[in-house]
C-alpha positions as CSV (number, residue, x, y, z in Angstrom):
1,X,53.6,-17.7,63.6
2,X,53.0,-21.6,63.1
3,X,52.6,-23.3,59.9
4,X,50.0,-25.8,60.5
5,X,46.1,-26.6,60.6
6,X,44.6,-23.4,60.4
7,X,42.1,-22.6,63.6
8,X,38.4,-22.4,63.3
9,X,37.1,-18.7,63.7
10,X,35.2,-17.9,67.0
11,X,31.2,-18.7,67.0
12,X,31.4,-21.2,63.7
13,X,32.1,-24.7,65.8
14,X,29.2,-26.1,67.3
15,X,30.8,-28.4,69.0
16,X,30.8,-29.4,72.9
17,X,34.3,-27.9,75.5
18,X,35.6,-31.5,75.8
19,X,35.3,-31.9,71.7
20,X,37.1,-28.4,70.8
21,X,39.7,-29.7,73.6
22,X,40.3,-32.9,71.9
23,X,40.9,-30.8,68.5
24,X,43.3,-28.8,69.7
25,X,45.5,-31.4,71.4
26,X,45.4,-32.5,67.3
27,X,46.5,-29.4,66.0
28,X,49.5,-29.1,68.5
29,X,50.6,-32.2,67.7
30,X,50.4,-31.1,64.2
31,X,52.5,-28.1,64.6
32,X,56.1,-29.2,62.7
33,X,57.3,-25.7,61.3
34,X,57.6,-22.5,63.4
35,X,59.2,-19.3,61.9
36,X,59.4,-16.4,64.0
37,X,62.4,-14.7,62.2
38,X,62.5,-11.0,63.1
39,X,59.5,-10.7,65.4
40,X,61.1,-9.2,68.2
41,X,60.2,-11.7,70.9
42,X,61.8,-11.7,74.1
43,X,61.2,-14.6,75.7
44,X,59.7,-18.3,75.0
45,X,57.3,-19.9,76.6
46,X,56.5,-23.4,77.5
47,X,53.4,-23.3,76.0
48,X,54.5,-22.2,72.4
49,X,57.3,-24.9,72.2
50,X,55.3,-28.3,71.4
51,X,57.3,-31.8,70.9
52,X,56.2,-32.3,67.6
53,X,58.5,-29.2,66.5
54,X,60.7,-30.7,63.6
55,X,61.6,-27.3,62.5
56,X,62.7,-24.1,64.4
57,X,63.2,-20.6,63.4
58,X,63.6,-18.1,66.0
59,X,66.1,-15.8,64.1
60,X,66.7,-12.0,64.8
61,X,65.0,-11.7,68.0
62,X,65.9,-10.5,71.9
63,X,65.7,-14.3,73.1
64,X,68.1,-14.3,76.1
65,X,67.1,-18.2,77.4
66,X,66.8,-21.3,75.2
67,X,65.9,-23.7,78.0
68,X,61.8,-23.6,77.1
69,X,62.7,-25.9,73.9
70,X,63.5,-28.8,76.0
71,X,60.6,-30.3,75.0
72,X,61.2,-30.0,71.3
73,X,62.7,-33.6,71.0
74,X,62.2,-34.3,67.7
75,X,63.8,-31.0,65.9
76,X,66.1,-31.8,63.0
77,X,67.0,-28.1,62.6
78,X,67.0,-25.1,65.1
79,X,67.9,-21.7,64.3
80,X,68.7,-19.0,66.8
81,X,71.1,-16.9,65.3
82,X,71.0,-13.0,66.2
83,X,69.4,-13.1,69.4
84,X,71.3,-12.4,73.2
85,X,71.6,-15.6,74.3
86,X,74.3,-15.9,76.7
87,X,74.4,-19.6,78.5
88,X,73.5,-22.8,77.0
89,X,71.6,-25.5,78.1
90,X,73.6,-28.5,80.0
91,X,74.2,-32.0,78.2
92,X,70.5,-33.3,79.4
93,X,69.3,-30.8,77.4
94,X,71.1,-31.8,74.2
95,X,71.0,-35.4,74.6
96,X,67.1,-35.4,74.7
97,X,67.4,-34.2,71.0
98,X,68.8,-37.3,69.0
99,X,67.8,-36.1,65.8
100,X,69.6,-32.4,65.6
101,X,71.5,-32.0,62.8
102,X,71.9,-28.1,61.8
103,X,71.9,-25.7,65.0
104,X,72.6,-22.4,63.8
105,X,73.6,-20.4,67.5
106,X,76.4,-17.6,65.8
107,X,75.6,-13.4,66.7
108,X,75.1,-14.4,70.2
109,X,76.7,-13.6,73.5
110,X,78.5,-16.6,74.4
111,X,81.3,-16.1,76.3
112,X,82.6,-19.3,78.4
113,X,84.1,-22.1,76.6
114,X,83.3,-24.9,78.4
115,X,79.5,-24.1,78.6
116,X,79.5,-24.5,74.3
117,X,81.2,-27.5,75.0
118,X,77.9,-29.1,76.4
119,X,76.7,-29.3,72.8
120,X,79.0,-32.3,72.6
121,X,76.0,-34.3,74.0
122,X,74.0,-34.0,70.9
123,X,74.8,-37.3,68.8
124,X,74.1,-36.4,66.1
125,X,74.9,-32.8,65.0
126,X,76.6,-32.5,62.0
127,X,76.4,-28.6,61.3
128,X,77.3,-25.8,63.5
129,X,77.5,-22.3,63.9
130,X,78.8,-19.8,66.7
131,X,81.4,-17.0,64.6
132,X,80.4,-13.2,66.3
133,X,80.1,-14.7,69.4
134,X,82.6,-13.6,72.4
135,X,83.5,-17.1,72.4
136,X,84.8,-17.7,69.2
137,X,88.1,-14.9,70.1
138,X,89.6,-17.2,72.5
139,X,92.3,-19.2,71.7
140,X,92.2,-22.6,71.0
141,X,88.2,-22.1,70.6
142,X,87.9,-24.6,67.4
143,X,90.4,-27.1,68.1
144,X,88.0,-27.9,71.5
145,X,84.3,-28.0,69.6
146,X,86.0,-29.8,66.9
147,X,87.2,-32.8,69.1
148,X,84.4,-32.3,71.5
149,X,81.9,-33.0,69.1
150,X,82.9,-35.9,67.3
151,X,79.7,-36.1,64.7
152,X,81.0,-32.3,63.8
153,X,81.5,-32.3,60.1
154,X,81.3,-28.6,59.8
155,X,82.3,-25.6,62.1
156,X,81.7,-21.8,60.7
157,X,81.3,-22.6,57.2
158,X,84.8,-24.4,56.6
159,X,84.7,-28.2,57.4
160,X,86.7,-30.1,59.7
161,X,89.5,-31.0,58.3
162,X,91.3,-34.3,59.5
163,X,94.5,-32.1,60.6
164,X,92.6,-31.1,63.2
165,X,91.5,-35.0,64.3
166,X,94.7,-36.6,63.9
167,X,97.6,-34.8,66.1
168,X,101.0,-34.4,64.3
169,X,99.8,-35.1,60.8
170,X,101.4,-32.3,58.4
171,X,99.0,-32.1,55.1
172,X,99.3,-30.1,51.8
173,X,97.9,-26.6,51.3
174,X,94.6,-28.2,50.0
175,X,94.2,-30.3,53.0
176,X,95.1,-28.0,55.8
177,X,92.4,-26.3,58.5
178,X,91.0,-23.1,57.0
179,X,91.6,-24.1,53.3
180,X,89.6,-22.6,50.4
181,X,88.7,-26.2,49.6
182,X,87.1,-26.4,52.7
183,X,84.6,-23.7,52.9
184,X,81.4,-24.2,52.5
185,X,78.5,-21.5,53.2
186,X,75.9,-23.4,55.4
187,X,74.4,-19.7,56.3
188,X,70.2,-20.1,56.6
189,X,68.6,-18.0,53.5
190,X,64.7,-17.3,54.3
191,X,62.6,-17.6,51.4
192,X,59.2,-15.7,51.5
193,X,56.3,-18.0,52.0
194,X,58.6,-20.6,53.2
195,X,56.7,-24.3,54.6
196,X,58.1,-27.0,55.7
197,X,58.8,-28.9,52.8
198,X,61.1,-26.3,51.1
199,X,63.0,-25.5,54.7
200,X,63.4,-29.5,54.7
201,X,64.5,-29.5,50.7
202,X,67.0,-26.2,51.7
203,X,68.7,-28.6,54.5
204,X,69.2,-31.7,52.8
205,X,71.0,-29.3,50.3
206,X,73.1,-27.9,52.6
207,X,73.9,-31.6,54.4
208,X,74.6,-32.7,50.3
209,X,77.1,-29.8,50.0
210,X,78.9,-30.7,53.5
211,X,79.2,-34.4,52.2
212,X,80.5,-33.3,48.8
213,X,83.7,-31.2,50.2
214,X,84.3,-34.2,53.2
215,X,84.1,-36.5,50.3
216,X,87.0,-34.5,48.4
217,X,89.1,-32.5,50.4
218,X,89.3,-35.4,53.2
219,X,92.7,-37.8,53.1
220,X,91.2,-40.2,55.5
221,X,87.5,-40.7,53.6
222,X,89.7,-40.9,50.1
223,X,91.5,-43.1,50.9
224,X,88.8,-45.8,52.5
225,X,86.9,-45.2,49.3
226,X,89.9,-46.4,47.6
227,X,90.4,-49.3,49.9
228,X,87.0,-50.2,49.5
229,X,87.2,-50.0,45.7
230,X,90.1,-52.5,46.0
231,X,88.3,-55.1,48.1
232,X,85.2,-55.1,45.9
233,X,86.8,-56.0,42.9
234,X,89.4,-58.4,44.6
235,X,85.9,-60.5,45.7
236,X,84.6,-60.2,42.4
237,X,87.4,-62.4,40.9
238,X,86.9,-66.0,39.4
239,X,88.0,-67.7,42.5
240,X,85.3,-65.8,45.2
241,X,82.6,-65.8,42.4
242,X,82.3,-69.6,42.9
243,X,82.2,-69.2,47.0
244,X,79.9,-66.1,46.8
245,X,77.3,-68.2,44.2
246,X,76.5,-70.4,46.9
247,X,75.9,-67.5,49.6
248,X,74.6,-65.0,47.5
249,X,72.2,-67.4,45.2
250,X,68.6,-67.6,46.8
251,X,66.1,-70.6,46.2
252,X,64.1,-68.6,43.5
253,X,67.1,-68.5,41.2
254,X,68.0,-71.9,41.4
255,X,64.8,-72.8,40.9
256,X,64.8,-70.6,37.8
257,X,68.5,-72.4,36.9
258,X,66.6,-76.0,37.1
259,X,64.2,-75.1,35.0
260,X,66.2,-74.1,32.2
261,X,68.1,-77.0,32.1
262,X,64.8,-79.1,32.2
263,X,64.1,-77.0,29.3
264,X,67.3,-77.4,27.6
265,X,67.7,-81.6,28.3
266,X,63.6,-82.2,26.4
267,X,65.0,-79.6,23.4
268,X,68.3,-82.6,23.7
269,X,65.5,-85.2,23.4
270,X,63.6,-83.8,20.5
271,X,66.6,-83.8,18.7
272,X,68.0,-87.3,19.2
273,X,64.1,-88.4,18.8
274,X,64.4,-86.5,14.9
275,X,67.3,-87.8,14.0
276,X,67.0,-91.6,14.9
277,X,63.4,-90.9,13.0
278,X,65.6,-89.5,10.1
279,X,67.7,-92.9,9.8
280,X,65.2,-95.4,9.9
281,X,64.5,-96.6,6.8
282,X,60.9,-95.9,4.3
283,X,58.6,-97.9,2.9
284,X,57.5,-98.1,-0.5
285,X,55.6,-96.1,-2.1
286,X,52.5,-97.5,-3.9
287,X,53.8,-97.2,-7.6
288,X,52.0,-97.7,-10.7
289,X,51.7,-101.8,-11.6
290,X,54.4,-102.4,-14.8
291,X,54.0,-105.1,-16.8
292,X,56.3,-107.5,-16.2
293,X,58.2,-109.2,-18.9
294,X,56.6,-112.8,-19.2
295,X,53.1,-111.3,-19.5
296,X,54.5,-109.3,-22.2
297,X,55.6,-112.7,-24.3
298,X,52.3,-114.5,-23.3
299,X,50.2,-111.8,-24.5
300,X,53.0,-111.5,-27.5
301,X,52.4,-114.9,-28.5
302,X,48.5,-114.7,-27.9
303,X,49.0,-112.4,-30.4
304,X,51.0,-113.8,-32.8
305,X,49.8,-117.5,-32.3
306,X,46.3,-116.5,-34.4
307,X,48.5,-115.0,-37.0
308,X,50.6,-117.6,-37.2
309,X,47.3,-119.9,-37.7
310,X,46.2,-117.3,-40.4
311,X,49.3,-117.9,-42.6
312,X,49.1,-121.4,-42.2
């Protein structure tokens, strides 16, 4: 019945009372998944409900009271569709349980319309089911949980549209309450040997396919993405770029800036330092010695002065 730490057979712990105690205050706190679908239980008990419950899967049962969860705080999903459930639990009950997102309450015997209403406590509730109940045949039954429940995005597999928010808005076809664009089947498929991780896989799925149709069939959420769009790229104009580069630029970067132009100013440096290198004049180069030409016409008449005694 829970998914969890699996208990220690009989006559294998050796372990003192207090110790095994102590272990199984552990392993209820452990307990996060519970998946009774189908197991014909009539009635909860305080004792099987534990706080740490994220998870909750009473389906196809006889459950006639609900109140025993009260101490399931911390449940992100609760399903008690199918059962004979016929009053739910006032606001206290619902406002303990801040993090409830998909409760799945349709096949039931709710019949008064201002004891659903209660659910308008939950803050956070985002999916929500109650067709083939009594309830849901009176008139005027969706236009009260829709504007009871403001976090509501989806009621009976067809989201909330925003004609049903704002009074005296005419919409197209597309937009109107009850479209074919706004349908969207939210109904809980079991899975054999289903844990926690693929229930919790299934209903961010389901929340991804309720934020896909808002995000397209919705008027209001179209047009502040559009607005939005505008703003962004008015801010990123020449103009705001130079006010936002102050804000936005940390010390790290302008650190990063100053060092490339240190950088950039010694490259500036080695330049100037080449070329004023380049313009200065050379020095000689150590050339061969030539003879010059008065040596040439001493040794000349050297020469010719013996000759010149010779002849003579």
């Amino acid at each position: 019945m829970f998914h969890g730490r699996e208990p220690e057979e009989k006559g294998t712990s050796s372990q003192n009372p207090d110790e095994n105690s102590e272990n199984q205050l552990n392993d209820v706190q452990d307990f996060i998944f519970l998946n009774c679908h189908g197991l014909h239980l009539y009635a909860l008990e305080d004792s099987q409900c534990y706080s740490s419950l994220k998870i909750c899967i009473l389906s196809k049962n006889f459950i006639i009271d609900m109140s025993p969860l009260k101490n399931c705080t911390q449940l992100i999903k609760l399903d008690l569709h199918s059962n004979q459930i016929r009053i739910v639990p006032d606001g206290t009950f619902w406002s303990a349980m801040k993090q409830l997102k998909l409760l799945y309450l349709h096949d039931n015997s709710f019949v008064k319309l201002k004891n659903v209403c209660s659910l308008s406590a939950c803050p956070n509730l985002i999916a929500l089911t109650l067709y083939d109940c009594p309830v849901s045949l009176k008139k005027g039954y969706r236009h009260v949980i829709v504007n009871s429940i403001w976090s509501l995005k989806i009621l009976d597999n067809f989201v909330v549209s925003d004609e049903e928010i704002i009074e005296n808005w005419e919409l197209p076809e597309r937009f109107k309450t009850l479209s074919k664009h706004l349908f969207c089947d939210i109904t809980p498929v079991l899975v054999k040997g289903s844990n926690y991780e693929k229930e919790l896989f299934q209903m961010n799925y389901v929340i991804s396919k309720i934020n896909r149709v808002v995000a397209h069939n919705s008027p209001v959420v179209i047009l502040q993405r559009w607005i939005r769009g505008h703003l962004t790229r008015r801010l990123w104009k020449k103009n705001y770029l130079k006010l936002l580069q102050r804000k936005i630029l940390s010390d790290k970067v302008r650190k990063v800036l100053k060092k490339d132009e240190e950088k950039a100013i010694v490259k500036e440096e080695q330049k100037l330092n080449e070329e004023n290198e380049e313009e200065k004049p050379s020095m000689p180069e150590d050339k061969p010695q030539q003879q010059l030409p008065c040596q040439v016409t001493s040794q000349a008449t050297q020469t010719d002065h013996p000759q010149r005694r010779w002849s003579i």
